[in-house]
C-alpha positions in Angstrom: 52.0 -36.4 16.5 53.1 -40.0 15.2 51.0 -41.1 17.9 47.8 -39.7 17.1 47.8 -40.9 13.6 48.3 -44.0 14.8 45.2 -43.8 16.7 43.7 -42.5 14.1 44.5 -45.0 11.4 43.7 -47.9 14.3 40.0 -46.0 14.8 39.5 -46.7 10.8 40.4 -49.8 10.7 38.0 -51.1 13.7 35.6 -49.0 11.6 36.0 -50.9 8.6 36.1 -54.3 10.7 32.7 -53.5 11.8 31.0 -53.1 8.3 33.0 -56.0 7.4 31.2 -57.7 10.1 27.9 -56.5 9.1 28.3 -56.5 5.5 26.3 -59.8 5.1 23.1 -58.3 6.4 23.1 -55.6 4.0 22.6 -56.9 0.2 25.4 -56.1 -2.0 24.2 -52.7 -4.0 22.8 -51.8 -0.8 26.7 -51.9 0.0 28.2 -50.0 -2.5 25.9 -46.5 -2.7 27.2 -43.7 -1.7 27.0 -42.9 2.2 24.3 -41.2 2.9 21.4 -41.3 5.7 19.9 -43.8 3.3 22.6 -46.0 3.8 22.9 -44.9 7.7 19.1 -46.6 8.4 20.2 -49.4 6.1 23.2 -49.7 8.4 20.9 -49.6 11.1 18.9 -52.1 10.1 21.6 -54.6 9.2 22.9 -53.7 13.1 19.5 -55.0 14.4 19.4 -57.8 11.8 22.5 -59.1 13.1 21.6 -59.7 16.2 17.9 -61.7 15.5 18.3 -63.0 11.5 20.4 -64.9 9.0 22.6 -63.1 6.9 21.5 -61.9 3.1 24.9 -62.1 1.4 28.5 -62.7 1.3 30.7 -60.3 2.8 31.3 -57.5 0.9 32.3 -54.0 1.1 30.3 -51.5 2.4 30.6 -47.4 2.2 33.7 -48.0 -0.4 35.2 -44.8 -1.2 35.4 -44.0 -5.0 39.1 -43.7 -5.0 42.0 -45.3 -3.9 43.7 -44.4 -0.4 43.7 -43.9 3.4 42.1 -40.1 2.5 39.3 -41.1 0.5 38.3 -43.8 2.7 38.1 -41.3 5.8 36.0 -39.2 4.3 33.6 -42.2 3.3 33.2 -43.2 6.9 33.2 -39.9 8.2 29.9 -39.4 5.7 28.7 -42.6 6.7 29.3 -41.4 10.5 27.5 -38.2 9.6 24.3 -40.2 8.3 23.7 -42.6 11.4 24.3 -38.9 13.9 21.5 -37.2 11.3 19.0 -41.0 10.8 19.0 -41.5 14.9 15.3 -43.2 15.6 13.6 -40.9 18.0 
């Protein structure tokens, strides 16, 4: 059991590495809305912007849950993870 939260919390954080990463392609109140599919093609865009254009901003955060702790920022990436499956380009 200890071991699968471990994995768990390690999942989250290379999650939150990642929007680290891209946080400068995404302007800051961009950032901070909710998650939402809106954000998820935003997110998307900032993936494809990263790899052809200059960044837009400092890092920031991005998808920040509204309150404090490990639960609440699960269930911000989960809804984040929830928008890109539903905004997939066809």
């Amino acid at each position: 059991m200890r071991h699968m939260r471990l994995h768990f919390y390690r999942r989250a954080i290379e999650c939150r590495d990642g929007l680290v990463c891209l946080s400068p392609y995404l302007e800051p109140g961009e950032a901070t809305d909710v998650a939402s599919t809106l954000t998820a093609e935003r997110l998307r865009e900032a993936l494809l912007q990263s790899t052809e254009g200059e960044p837009r901003a400092d890092v920031h955060v991005v998808a920040q849950p509204a309150e404090p702790g490990m639960e609440a920022d699960l269930k911000e990436l989960l809804a984040l993870s929830r928008g890109l499956s539903v905004s997939r380009p066809r």
